[in-house]
C-alpha positions as a Markdown table, in Angstrom:
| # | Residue | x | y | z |
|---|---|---|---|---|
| 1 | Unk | 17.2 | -13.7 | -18.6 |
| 2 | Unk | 19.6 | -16.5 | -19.6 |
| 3 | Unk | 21.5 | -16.6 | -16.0 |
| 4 | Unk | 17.8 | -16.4 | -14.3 |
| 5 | Unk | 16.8 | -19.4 | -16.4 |
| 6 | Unk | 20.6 | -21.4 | -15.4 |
| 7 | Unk | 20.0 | -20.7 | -11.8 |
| 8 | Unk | 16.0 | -22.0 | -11.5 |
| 9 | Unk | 17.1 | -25.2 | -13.6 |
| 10 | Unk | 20.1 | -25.9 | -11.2 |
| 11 | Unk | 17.4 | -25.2 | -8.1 |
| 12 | Unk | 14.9 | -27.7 | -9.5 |
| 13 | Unk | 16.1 | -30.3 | -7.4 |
| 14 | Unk | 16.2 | -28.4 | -4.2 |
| 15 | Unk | 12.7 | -27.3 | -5.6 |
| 16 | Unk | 11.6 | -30.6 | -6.0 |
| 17 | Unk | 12.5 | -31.8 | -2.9 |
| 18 | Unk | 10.0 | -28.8 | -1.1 |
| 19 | Unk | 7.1 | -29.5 | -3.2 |
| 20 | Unk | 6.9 | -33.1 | -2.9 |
| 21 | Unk | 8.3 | -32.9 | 0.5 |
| 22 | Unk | 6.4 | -35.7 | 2.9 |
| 23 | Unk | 5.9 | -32.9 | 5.7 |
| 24 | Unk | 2.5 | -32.0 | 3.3 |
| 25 | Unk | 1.3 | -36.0 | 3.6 |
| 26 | Unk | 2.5 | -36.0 | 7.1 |
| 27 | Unk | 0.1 | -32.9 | 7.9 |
| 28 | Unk | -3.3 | -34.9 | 8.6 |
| 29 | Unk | -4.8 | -32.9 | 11.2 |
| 30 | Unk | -4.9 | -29.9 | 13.6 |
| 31 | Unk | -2.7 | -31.0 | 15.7 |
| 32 | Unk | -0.1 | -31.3 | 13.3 |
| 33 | Unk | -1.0 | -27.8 | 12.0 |
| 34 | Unk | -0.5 | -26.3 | 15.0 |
| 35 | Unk | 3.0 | -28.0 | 15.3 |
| 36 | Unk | 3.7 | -26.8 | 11.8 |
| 37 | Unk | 2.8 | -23.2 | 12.4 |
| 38 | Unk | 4.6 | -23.1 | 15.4 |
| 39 | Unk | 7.9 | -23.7 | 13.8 |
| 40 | Unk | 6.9 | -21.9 | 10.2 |
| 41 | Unk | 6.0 | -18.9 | 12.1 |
| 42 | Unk | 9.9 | -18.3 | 12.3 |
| 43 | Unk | 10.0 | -18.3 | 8.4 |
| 44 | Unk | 7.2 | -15.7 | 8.4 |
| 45 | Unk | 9.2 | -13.6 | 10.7 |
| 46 | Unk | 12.2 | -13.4 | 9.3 |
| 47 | Unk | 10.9 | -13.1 | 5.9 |
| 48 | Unk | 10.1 | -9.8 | 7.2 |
| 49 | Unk | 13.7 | -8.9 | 8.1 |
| 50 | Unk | 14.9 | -10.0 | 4.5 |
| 51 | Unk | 12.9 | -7.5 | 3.0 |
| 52 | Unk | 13.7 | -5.0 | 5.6 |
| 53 | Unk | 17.3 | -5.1 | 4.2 |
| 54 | Unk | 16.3 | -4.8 | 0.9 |
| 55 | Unk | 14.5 | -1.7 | 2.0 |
| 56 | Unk | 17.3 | 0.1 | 3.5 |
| 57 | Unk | 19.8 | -0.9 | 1.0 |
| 58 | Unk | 17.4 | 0.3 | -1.9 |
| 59 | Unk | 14.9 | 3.0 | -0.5 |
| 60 | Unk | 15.4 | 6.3 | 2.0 |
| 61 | Unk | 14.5 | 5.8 | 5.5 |
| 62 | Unk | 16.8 | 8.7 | 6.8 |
| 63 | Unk | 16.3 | 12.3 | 7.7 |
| 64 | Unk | 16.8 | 14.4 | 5.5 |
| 65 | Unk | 15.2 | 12.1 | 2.4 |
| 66 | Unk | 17.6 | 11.6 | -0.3 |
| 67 | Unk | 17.2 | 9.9 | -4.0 |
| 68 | Unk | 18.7 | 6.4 | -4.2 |
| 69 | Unk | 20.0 | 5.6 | -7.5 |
| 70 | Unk | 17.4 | 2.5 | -8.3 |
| 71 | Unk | 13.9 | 4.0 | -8.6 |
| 72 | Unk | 12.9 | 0.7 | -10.0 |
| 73 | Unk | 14.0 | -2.2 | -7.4 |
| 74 | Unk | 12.9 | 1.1 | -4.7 |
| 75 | Unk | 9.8 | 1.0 | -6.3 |
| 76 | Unk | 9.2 | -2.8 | -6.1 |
| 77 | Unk | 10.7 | -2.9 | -2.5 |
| 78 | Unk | 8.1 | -0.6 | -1.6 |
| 79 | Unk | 5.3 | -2.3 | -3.1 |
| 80 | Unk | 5.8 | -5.7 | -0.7 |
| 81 | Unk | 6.5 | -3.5 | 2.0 |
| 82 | Unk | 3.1 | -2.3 | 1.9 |
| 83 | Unk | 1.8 | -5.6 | 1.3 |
| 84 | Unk | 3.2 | -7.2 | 3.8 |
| 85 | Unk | 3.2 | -4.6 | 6.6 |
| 86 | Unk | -0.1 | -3.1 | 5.6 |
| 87 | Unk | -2.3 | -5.8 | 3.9 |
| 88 | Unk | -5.7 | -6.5 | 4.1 |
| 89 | Unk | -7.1 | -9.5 | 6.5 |
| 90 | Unk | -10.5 | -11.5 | 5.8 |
| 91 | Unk | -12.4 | -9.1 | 7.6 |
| 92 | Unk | -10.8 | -6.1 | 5.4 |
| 93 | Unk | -9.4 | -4.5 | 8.4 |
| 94 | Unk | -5.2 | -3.9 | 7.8 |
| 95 | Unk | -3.2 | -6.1 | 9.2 |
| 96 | Unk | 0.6 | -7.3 | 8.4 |
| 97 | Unk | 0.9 | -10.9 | 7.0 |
| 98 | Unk | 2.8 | -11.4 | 10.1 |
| 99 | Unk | 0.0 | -10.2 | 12.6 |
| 100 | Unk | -2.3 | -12.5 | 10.2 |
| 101 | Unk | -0.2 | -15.4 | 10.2 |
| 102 | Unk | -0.5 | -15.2 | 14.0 |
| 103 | Unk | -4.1 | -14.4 | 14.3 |
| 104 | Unk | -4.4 | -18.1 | 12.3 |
| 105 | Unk | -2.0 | -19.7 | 14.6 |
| 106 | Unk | -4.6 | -18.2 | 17.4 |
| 107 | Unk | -7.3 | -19.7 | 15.5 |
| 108 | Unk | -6.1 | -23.2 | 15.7 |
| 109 | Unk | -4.7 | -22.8 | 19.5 |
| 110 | Unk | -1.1 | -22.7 | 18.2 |
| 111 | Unk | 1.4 | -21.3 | 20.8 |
| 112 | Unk | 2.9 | -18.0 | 19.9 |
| 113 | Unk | 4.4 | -17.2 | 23.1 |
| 114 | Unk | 8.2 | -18.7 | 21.7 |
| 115 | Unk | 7.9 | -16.3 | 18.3 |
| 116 | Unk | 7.2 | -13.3 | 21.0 |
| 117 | Unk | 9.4 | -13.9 | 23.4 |
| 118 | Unk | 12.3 | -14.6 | 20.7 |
| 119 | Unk | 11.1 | -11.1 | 19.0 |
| 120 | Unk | 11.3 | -9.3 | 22.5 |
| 121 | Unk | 14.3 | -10.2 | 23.6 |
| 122 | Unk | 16.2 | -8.7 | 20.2 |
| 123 | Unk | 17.5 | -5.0 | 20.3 |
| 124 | Unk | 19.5 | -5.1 | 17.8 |
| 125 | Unk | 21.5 | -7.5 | 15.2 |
| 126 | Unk | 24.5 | -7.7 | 17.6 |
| 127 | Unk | 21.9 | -9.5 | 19.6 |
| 128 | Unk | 20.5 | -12.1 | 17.2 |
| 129 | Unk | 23.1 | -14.7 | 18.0 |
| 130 | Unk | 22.7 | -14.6 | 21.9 |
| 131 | Unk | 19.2 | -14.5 | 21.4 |
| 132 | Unk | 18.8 | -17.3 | 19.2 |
| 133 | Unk | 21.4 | -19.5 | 21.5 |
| 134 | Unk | 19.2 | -18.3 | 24.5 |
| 135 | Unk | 15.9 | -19.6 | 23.3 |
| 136 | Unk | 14.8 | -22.9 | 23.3 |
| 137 | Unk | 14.6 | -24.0 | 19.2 |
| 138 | Unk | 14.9 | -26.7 | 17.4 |
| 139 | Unk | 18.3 | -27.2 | 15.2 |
| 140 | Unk | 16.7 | -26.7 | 12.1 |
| 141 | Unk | 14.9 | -23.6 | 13.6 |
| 142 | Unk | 18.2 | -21.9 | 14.7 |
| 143 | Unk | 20.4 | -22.7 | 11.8 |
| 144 | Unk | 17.4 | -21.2 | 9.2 |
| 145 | Unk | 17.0 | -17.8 | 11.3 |
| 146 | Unk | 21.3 | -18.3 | 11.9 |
| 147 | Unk | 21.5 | -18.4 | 7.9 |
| 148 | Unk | 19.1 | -15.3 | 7.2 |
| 149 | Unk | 21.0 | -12.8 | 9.7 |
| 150 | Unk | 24.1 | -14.1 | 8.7 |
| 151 | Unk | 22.9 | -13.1 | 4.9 |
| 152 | Unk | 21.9 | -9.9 | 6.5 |
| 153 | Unk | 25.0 | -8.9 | 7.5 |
| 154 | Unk | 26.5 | -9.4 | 4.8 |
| 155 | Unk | 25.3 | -6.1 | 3.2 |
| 156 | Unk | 25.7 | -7.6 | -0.2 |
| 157 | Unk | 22.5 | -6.9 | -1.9 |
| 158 | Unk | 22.3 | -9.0 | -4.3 |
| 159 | Unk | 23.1 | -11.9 | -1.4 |
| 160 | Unk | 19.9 | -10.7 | 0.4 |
| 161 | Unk | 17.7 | -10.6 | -3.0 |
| 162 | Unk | 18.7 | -14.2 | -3.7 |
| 163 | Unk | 17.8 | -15.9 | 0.2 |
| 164 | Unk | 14.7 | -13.3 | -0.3 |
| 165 | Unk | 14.0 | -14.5 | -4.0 |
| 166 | Unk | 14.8 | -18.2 | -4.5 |
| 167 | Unk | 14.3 | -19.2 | -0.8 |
| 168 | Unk | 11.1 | -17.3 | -0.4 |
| 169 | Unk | 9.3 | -15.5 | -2.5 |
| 170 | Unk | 9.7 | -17.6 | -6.1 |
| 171 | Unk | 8.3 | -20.4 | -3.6 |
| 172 | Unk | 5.6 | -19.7 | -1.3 |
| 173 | Unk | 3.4 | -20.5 | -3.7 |
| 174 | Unk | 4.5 | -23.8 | -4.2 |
| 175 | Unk | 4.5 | -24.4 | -0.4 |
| 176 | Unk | 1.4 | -23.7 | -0.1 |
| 177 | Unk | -0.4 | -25.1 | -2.3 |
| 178 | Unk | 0.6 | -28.5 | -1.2 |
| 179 | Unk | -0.3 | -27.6 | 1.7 |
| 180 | Unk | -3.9 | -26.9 | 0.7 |
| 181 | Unk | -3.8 | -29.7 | -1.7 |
| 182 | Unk | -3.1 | -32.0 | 1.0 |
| 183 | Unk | -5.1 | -30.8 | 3.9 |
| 184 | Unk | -8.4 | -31.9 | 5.0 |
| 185 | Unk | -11.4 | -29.6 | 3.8 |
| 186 | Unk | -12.7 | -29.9 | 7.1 |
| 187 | Unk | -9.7 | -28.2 | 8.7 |
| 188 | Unk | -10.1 | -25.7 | 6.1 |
| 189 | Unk | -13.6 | -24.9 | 6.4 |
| 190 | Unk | -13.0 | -24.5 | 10.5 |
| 191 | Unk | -10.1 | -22.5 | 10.1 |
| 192 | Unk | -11.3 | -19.7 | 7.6 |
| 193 | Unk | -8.0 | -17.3 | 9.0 |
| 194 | Unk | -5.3 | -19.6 | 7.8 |
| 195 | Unk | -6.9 | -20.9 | 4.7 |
| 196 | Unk | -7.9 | -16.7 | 3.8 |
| 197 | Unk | -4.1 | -16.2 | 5.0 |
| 198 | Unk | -2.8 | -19.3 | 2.8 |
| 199 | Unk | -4.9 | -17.9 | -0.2 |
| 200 | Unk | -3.9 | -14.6 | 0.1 |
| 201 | Unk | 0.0 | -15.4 | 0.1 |
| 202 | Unk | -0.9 | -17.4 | -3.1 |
| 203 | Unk | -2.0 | -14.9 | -4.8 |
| 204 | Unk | 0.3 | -11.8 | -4.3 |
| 205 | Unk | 3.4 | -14.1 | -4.2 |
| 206 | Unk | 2.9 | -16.1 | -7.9 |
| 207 | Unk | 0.8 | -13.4 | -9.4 |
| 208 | Unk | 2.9 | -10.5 | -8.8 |
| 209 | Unk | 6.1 | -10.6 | -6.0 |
| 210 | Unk | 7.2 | -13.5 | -7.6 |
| 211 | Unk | 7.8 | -12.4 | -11.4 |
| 212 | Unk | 9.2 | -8.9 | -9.8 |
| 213 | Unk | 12.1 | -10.5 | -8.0 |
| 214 | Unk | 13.5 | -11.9 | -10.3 |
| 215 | Unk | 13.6 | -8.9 | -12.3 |
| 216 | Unk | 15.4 | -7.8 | -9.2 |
| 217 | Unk | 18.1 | -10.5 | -9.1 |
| 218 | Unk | 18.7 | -9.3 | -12.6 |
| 219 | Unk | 19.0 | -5.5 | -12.4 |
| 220 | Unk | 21.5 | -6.4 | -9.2 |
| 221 | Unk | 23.8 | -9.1 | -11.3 |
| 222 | Unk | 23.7 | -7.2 | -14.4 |
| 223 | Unk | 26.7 | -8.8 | -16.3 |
| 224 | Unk | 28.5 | -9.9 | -12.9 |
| 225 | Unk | 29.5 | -13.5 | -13.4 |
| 226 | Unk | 30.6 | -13.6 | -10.1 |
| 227 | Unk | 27.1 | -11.9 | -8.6 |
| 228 | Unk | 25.6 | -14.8 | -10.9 |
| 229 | Unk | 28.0 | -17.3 | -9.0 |
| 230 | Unk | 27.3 | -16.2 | -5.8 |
| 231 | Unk | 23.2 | -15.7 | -6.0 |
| 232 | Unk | 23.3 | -19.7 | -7.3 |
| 233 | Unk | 25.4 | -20.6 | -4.0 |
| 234 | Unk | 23.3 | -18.6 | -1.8 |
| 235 | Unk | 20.2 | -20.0 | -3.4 |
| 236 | Unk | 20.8 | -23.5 | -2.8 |
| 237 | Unk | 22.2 | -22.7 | 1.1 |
| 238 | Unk | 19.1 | -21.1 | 1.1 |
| 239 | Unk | 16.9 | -23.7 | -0.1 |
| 240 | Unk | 18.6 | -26.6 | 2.1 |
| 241 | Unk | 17.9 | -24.5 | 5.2 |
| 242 | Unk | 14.2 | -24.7 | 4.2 |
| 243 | Unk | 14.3 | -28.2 | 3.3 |
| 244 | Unk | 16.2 | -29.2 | 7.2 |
| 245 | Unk | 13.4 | -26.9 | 8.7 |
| 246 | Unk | 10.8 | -29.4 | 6.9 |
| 247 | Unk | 12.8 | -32.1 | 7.6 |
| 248 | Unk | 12.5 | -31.0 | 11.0 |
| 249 | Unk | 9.0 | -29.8 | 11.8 |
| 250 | Unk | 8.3 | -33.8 | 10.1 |
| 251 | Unk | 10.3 | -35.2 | 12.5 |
| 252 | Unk | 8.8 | -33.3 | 15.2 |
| 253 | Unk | 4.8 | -34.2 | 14.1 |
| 254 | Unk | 5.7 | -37.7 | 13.5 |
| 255 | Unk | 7.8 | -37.9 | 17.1 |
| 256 | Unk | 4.3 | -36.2 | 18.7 |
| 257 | Unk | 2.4 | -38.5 | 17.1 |
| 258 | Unk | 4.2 | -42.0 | 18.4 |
| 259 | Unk | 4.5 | -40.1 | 21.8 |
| 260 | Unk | 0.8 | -40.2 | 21.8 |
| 261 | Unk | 0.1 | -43.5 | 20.7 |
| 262 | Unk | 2.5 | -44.8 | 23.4 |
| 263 | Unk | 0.6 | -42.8 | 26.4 |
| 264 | Unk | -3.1 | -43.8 | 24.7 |
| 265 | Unk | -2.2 | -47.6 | 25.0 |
| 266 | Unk | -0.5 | -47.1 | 28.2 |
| 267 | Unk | -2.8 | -49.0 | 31.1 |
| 268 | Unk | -3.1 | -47.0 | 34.8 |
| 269 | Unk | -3.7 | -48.8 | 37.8 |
């Protein structure tokens, strides 16, 4: 694990940056919540589309079934696919963290009409590009869903496990609980579907995804120094997209919130 340890100390900064990230001190109430989902909820997506990658490269999902020569990464594959597609909500009724992460962004009266129509409008991967050009995101927003599909298309493997490892997985946890820390316990009380949907993501992710990803990225590299090199480059492109999609959803609270002040001490007549 001595590559696995290199590559999380040259992250730390990136890592740093994330966890004490102002976007958690800047989230004060709902209506920054809803601003934050609205743009996160592209990161929950995607996600999804990572790990469907994985899931082809490593398990069958043809006719007729044949063996794939990596039982092991199949076998952990699997295991978040059924998590995430087929997971338990707070009322114990299955649901995928997707359709959970939405049901929360419900809760707080967050719009998910631009995730939908994004989602609807894609056939294919030869029409990501078109369809992310078409619809109205942010900057941040299009080059973080621009960097995951282009890592998709790679059809390295080992490119895929590192955006899905190091950007994701090995740091939800981290996310979110800043998030949580920082909070209000009001908002958390009121909201019981994102803080159930926070909680839960807590505790699959650092309990048990986590740890297994990396075991992943290490089965994939093997003695590779070149897999090694490009997993640490990926890592950090990766990590810098998540940091400019903070940097950006910040931006965007912080604008909303001096656009309001403005309006609130404006005088009609």
């Amino acid at each position: 694990m001595d590559h696995i340890r290199y590559i999380e100390k040259a992250l730390m900064p990136y890592r740093e940056r994330l966890i004490n990230h102002p976007l958690y001190t800047t989230l004060r109430d709902i209506e920054d919540i809803r601003t934050f989902m609205e743009s996160h909820v592209y990161a929950v997506w995607d996600f999804m589309s990572l790990l469907k990658a994985l899931q082809i490269q490593f398990t069958c999902v043809e006719l007729p079934w044949k063996p794939k020569p990596n039982p092991k990464i199949a076998r952990f594959i699997n295991e978040i696919v059924w998590a995430e597609e087929s997971d338990i909500n707070e009322h114990k009724e299955a649901a995928s963290h997707f359709e959970m992460y939405i049901a929360s962004m419900k809760e707080v009266g967050a719009d998910t009409n631009k995730i939908y129509q994004l989602i609807e409008s894609i056939n294919g991967l030869s029409d990501i590009e078109s369809s992310l050009q078409a619809h109205k995101l942010s900057k941040a927003e299009y080059n973080f869903l621009s960097f995951t599909f282009e890592t998709i298309q790679t059809k390295q493997a080992h490119k895929i496990a590192a955006a899905f490892t190091f950007g994701r997985e090995d740091l939800i946890p981290d996310m979110f609980l800043s998030i949580l820390r920082d909070s209000e316990r009001e908002t958390q009380r009121r909201y019981p579907k994102l803080l159930y949907y926070l909680e839960r993501h807590i505790e699959i992710d650092g309990d048990e995804h986590g740890p297994l990803a990396l075991e992943m990225i290490q089965e994939l590299c093997g003695d590779s120094s070149e897999k090694w090199d490009d997993v640490l480059a990926l890592a950090k492109n990766a990590l810098e997209k998540r940091i400019e999609l903070w940097d950006g959803i910040t931006t965007k609270i912080q604008s909303g919130r001096r656009d309001n002040s403005r309006f609130g001490n404006m005088v009609y007549q």
